[in-house]
N, C-alpha and C positions, 0 to 999 in steps of 0.2 A: 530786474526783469522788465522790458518794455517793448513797445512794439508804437509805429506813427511816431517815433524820434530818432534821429541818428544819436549818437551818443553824447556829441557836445550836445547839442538841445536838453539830453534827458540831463547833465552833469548843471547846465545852467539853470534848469529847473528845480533841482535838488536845492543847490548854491543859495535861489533864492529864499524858499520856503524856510530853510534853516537858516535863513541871514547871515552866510557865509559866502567870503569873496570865490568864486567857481574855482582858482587857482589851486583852493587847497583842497580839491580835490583831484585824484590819482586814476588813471586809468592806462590797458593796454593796450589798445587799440580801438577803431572807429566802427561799430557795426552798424547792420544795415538800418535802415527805417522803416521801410517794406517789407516787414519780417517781425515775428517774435523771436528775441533774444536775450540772453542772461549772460551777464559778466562781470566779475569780481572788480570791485572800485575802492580807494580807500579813502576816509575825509579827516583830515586833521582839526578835531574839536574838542573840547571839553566839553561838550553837550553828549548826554546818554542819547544813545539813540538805540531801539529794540527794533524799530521795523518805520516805517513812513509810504503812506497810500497815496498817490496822486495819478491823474489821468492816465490812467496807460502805462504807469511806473510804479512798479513794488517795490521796494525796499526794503533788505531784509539783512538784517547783523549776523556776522560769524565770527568776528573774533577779534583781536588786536593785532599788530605786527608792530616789528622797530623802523622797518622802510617803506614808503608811500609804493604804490603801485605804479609804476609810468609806463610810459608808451615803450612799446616791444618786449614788454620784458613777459611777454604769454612764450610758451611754448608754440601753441596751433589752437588748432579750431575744431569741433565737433559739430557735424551737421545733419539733422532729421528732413529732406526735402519732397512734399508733393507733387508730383508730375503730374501735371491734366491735362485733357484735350487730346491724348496722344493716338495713333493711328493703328490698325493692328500692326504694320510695318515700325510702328517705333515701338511698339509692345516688344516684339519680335528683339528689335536690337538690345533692347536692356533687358532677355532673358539672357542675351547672347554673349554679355559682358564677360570678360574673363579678370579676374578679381587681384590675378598675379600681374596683370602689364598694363595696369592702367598708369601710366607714363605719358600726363599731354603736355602742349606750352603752357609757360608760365606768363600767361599777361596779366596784365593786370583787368579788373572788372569793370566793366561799365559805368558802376556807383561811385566809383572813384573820378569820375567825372561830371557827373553830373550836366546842368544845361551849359552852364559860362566859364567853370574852372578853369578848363583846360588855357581856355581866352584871357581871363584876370589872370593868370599864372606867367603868361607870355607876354602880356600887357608891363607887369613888372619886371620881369627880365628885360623886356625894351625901352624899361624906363619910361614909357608911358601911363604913368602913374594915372591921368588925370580918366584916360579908356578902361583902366582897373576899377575904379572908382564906380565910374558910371556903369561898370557889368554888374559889380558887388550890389547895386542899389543905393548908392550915398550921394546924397547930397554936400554941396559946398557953396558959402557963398564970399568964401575968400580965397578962393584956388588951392590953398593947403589943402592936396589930396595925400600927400602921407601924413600927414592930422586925423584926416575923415578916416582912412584904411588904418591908421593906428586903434581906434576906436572899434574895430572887429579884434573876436577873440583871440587873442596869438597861435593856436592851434587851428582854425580855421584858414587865418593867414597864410600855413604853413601849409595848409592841407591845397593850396592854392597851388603854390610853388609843385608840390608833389604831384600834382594831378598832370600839370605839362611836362615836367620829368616823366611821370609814367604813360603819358601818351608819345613822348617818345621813346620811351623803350619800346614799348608795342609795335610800333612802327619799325624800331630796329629787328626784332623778333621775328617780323613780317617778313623781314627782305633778306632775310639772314635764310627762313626756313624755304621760301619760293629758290633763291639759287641753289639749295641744296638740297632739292628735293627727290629727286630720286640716287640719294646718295644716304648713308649708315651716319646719321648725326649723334656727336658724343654731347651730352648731358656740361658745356661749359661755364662758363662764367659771361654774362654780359652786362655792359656798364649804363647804369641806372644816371646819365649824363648829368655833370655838375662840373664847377669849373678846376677840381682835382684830378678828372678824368684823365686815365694815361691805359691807351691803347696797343697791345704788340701783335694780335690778330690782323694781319695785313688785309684780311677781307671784310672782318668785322672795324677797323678803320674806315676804308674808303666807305660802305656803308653809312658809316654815324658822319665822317666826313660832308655826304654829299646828303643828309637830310639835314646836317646844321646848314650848308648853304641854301638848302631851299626853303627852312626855316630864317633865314637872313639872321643869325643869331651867333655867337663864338661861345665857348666855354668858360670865357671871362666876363660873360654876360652874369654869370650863376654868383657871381662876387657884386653883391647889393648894399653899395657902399652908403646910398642915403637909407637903406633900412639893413640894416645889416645883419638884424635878428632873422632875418629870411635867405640872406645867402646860404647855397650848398657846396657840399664839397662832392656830392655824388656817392655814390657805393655801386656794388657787383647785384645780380640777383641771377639764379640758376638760369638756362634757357629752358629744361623740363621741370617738372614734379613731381611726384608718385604722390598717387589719391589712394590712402591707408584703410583699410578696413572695411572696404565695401560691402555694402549687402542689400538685397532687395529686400525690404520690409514685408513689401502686400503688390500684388498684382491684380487689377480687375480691368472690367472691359475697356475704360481709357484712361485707367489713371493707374500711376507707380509711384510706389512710397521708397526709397533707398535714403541708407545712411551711410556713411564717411567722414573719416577723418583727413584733415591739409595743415602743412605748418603755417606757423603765424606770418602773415600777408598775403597768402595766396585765395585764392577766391572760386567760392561754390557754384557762381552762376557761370564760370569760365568751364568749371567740369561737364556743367549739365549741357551748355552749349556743345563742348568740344565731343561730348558722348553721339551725339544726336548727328554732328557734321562727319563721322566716319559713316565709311562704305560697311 
């Protein structure tokens, strides 16, 4: 359980108090930092460990397994979220929710961005290693900028790569839902771009088409041959989501408590957004 760490932070945290390399330790995914959260991690040690207290991070045993915990391998997500500030007009919309069609886009969240990602992401795909560097915060004083960026965690590395991948999906999603918006859109597949990407949607083509050129970028850019632990191959991800289990917790004069359920990679501040931006 933590809260004021995204997940690497709290795992490197862990790592070091126990004198263990961060590697071996297992996790499903990235949560937020800006939030209290809890999620199952696994650490390969011979050290007993019952429970471990540090800043803002509990630590607490449940049990052994044969396989580490890695990335994707959660189902979904459970979420408790506070609404403040809200207006009787947005009081109004979230009695008004109807709990069978909440069906919105699937972008990806803000956090997944952060201030420079998107930028160090694209920076390396353009093989401007040295503008990576200098966004990450690295210093060099022999030009070896895949030296220095080697030197960050290989999961945040990654998380670099993902975050300009998932700004352009967003972007794809965007211009996908604007041409066809007053039209019956079916719940399809859209390519999360990497350099495996093979397209037969002739409109969702010219789309990703004509943002890689304005991106000045190709699909064989995502094949990172002097780091190559970081190329992608790309994958699909739904264009909707159905937000599971909805329910208003508590309502008071400007604040609403709701919980839900999303599968794993989809994001909680995307629903509270997408609730709020309907008529």
């Amino acid at each position: 359980k933590k809260r004021n760490y995204n997940t690497v932070e709290a795992i490197e945290k862990i790592a070091d108090r126990l004198n263990i390399q961060a590697k071996f330790i297992g996790f499903a995914g990235n949560k937020d930092k800006k939030a209290i959260t809890e999620q199952l991690i696994s650490i390969r040690t011979n050290k007993k460990i019952t429970s471990l207290k540090l800043d803002d991070i509990d630590l607490e045993y449940i049990g052994k397994g044969n396989e580490p915990v890695s990335l994707g391998s959660n189902e979904g997500n459970q979420f408790i979220i506070t609404i403040r500030n809200l207006t009787s007009m947005e009081i109004n919309k979230v009695k008004k929710i109807s709990k069978n069609r909440l069906l919105i886009p699937n972008y990806f969240g803000e956090q997944r961005f952060s201030r420079h990602n998107v930028k160090i992401g694209k920076s390396i795909a353009k093989r401007d290693f040295k503008k990576a560097a200098e966004l990450a915060g690295l210093e060099t004083k022999n030009d070896d900028y895949i030296r220095e960026l080697r030197k960050i965690n290989k999961k945040i590395l990654k998380l670099y790569m993902h975050a300009y991948q998932s700004y352009l999906f967003n972007d794809t999603i965007n211009q996908y839902l604007k041409i066809n918006k007053n039209k019956a859109i079916k719940n399809i597949k859209i390519p999360v771009i990497g350099f495996g990407t093979e397209i037969e949607d002739n409109q969702l083509g010219k789309i990703i088409n004509d943002t890689l050129k304005k991106e000045k970028i190709s699909l064989r850019d995502f094949i990172i041959r002097e780091m190559p632990e970081l190329s992608s191959e790309g994958t699909e991800r739904d264009l909707f989501v159905k937000v599971k289990d909805f329910d208003i917790k508590k309502i008071e004069k400007d604040k609403a408590v709701v919980s839900f359920s999303l599968p794993k990679g989809c994001y909680a501040t995307v629903v509270i957004k997408e609730l709020f931006s309907r008529q």
